[in-house]
N, C-alpha and C positions, 0 to 999 in steps of 0.2 A: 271767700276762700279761694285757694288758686286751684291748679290741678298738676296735677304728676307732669314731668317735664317727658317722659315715656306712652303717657296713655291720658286718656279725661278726667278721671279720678279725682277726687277730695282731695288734697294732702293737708299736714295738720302746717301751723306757723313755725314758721322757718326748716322744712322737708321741703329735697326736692326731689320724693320718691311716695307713692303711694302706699299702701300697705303689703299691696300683694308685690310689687315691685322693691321695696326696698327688703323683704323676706328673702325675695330671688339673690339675691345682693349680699346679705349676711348668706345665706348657702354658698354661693360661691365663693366667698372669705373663707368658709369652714372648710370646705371640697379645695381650696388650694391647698391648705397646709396638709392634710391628708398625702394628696399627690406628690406635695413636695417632700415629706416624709418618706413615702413608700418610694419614689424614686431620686431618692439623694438631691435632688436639686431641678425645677425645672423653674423655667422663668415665665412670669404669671401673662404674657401675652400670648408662649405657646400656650401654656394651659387655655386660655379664653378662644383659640383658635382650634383648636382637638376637640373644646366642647362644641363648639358651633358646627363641628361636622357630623359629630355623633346624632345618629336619628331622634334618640329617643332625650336629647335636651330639650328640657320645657318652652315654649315660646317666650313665658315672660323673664326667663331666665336668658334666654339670648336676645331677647331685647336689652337685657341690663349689660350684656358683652358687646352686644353693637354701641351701647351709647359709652361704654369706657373706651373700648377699641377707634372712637373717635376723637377722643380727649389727648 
């Protein structure tokens, strides 16, 4: 088996996110459109950028922003 491209981790055949990493990943998909609702439009690298400054974003959650915000 391989392991998460993020951390050591399992991941299943053909994932390239582990379990708790690719959860952070569908949360911030659901938490955009939220944001982008409640403020008419914002574009999804500020958003991954506001979260990375707020204290209380999860680690593996800004792990999954640092490895988009490198793509």
């Amino acid at each position: 088996m391989k392991s998460c491209k993020l951390c050591d981790n399992m991941i299943e055949n053909g994932e390239k996110l582990c379990k708790s990493h690719k959860s952070a990943a569908k949360n911030l998909d659901s938490g955009y459109e939220i944001w982008r609702n409640r403020l008419d439009f914002i574009e999804r690298e500020e958003y991954l950028k506001t979260l990375l400054e707020i204290s209380t974003t999860g680690t593996l959650v800004k792990q999954v922003i640092m490895d988009e915000l490198r793509e």
